[in-house]
N, C-alpha and C positions, 0 to 999 in steps of 0.2 A: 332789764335782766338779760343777760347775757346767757341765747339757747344753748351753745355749745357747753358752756358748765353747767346748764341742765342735762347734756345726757351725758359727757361725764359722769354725773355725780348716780345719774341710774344706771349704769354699768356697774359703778362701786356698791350701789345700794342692790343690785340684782344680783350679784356673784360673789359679796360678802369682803370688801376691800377691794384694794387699791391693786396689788398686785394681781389678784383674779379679773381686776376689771380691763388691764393692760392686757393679758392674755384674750379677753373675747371681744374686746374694741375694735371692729370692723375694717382698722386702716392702723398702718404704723404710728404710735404715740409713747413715748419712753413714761415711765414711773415719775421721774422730777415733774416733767409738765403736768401729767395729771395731779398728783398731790398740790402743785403750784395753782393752778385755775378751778381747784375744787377749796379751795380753804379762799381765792378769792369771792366767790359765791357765799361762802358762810360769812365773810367779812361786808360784804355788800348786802345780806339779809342781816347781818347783825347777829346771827345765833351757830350754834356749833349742832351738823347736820349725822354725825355721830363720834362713836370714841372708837381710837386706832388702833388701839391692844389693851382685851382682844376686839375684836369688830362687834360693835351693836348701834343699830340707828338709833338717835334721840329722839324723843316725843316730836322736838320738830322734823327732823327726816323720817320720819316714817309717814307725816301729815303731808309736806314733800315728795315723796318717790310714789304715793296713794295719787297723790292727782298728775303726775306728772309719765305714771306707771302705762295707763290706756294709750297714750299717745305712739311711746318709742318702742315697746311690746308691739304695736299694728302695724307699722312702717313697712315692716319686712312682707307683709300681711297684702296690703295697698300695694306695693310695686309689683309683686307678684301679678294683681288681676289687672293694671297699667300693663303688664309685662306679656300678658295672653293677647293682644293685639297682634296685628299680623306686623309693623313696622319693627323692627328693630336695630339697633347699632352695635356692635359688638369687636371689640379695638383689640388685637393681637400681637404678639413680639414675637417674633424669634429670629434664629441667624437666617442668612441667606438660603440656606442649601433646606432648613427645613420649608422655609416660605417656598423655596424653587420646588423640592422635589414631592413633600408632602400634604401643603396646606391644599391643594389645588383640591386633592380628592376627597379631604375632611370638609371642606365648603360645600362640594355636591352634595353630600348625606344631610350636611345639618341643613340646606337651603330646602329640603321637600319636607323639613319639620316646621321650619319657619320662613314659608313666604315672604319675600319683600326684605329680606336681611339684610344689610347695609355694613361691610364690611372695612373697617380700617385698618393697614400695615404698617410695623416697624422694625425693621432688623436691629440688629447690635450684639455684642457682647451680654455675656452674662449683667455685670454688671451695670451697664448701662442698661438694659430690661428690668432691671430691679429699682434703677434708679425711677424709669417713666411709672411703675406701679406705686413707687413711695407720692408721686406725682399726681397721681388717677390720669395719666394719659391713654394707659392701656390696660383693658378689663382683666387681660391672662398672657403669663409670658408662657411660649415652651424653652427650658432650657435646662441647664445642669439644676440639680437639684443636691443641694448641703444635707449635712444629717441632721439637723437642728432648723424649723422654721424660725424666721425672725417673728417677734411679736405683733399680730393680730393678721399675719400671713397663714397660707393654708397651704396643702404641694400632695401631688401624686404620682409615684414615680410610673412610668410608662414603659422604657427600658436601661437595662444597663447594659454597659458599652464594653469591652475590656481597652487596654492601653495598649498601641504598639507602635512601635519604632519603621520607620522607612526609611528604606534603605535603595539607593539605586539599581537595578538589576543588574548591573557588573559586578557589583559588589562582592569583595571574598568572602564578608560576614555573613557566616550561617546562624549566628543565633545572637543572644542580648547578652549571652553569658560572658562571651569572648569581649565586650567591652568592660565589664567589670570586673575583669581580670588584671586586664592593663594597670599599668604603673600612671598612666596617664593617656586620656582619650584625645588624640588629635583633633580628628572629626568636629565642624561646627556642629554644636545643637541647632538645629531650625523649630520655631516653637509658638505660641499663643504667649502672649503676656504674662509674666511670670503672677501676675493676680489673680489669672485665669486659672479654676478648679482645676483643669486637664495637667498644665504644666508644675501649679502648684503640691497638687498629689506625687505625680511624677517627681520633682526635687524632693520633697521629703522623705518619699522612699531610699533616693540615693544616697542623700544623707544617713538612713538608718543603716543602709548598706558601706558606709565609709566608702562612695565614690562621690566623688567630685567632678559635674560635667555642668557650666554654668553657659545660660543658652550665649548664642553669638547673633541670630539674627531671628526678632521679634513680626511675628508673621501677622495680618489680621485673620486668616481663615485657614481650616484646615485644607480646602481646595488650594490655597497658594504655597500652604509648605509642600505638598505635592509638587507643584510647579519647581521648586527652588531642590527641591529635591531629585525632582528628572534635568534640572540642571546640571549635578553634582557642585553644589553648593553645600551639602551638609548633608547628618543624617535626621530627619523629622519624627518630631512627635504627636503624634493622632489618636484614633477612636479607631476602631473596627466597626463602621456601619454595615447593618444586612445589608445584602444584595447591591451595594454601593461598587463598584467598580476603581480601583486606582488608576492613576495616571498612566499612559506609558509611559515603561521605562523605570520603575517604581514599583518595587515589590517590600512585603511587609513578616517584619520577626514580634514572634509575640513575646509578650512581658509577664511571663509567669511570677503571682507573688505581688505584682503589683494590683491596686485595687482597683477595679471598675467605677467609671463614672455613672450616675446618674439621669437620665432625662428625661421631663416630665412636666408638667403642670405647676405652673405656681401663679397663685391669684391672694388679692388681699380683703379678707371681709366675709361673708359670707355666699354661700353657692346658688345661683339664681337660677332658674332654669335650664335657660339657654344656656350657661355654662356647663350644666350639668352634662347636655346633651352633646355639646362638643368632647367632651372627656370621656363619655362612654362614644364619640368617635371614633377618638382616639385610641382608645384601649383596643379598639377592632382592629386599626389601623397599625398599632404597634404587632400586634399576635400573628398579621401576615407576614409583617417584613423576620420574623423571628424563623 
């Protein structure tokens, strides 16, 4: 008998179907698969473990989810008192600049709760952080944060950003207004991968706005459109972090109207501990820099 379509099928049997069970599944798993490897369990028992509409287990699933119920119900139970030991590992994502400038002091705090912590790093794109947690490479991303979690993910926003444009300090442009004006922006856009939230929100607005400004050179970081920007390469699209500092030679117009990003926490499954305790880190950590 195949365990994974045993808790499958107690997820569907604990939250009343399929699509409630997708929603509190501990890790990304779409609807098709679970319906698919839960009707093979009823096919390899031979019997039908309830009806789909509306939802009610049959005499054999309910004889089913009764013994198989103490098991997946304790798990969370068990890791917990595993998890009060002084060792532990605890695997992190985020961009550069949050690992460079931030992580260093959220480690101090949580290392005098949890002795002996063992720490592992991975920078990247949003995307690619989302990717390593669909993975289980990494226990919590910090990053943009969407308005909708994906299914059996979790997120807490920590701060929002507003959008602004960089401009180089010679620059005649006093505001964001005067390029929306134009008949046509010269100007390279300097930008984050148009899949990235930042840039993504950003085009969409100009779209609503009937401007048309299509990036020209795709940046990995927002430290290097700075860079290409104190070139006079282009004008860049950023974030306003506190207390962050720009470039010289780099100064910044705000983006009134446009929406702020998100960033914050995102982990898939349920909150452990020690995650917990990094998150209300971070909450302290976010409220100084504001």
């Amino acid at each position: 008998m195949n365990v994974h379509h045993l808790e499958l099928f107690y997820f569907v049997a604990r939250h009343g179907g399929i699509m409630p069970a997708v929603r509190n599944i501990p890790y990304g798993i779409q609807q098709p698969a679970v319906s698919a490897q839960v009707a093979q369990l009823e096919e390899f028992l031979g019997v039908t473990l309830f009806q789909r509409r509306p939802f009610a287990l049959t005499p054999a699933g309910e004889k089913l989810y009764a013994f198989i119920a103490p098991f997946f119900s304790n798990l969370d139970k068990l890791a917990a008192e595993f998890q009060g030991g002084h060792a532990r590992h605890f695997r992190i994502g985020a961009s550069t600049i949050v690992l460079r400038d931030h992580l260093p002091q959220l480690l101090q705090g949580l290392r005098k709760k949890f002795p002996g912590l063992k720490v592992s790093l991975r920078d990247g794109f949003p995307v690619q952080l989302y990717q390593l947690l669909e993975k289980d490479e990494i226990d919590l991303a910090i990053t943009l944060i969407e308005k909708k979690n994906p299914p059996g993910f979790q997120s807490v926003t920590l701060l929002e950003l507003p959008l602004v444009l960089l401009v180089k300090t010679g620059s005649r442009i006093k505001s964001a207004e005067e390029l929306w004006q134009r008949d046509r922006i010269d100007e390279s856009l300097v930008c984050l991968p148009p899949t990235e939230s930042i840039s993504k929100n950003f085009l969409d607005r100009l779209n609503q706005l009937g401007v048309e400004w299509f990036p020209s050179i795709e940046a990995s970081s927002t430290d290097l459109i700075e860079i290409y920007v104190s070139k006079g390469l282009g004008i860049g699209l950023s974030v306003a972090i506190p207390k962050k500092s720009l470039a010289a030679g780099v100064r910044a117009l705000a983006l009134p109207g446009f929406a702020p990003i998100r960033i914050g926490g995102l982990w898939r499954g349920r909150t452990t501990p020690l995650l917990q305790a990094f998150l209300e880190e971070s909450k302290v950590r976010a409220k100084e820099l504001v």
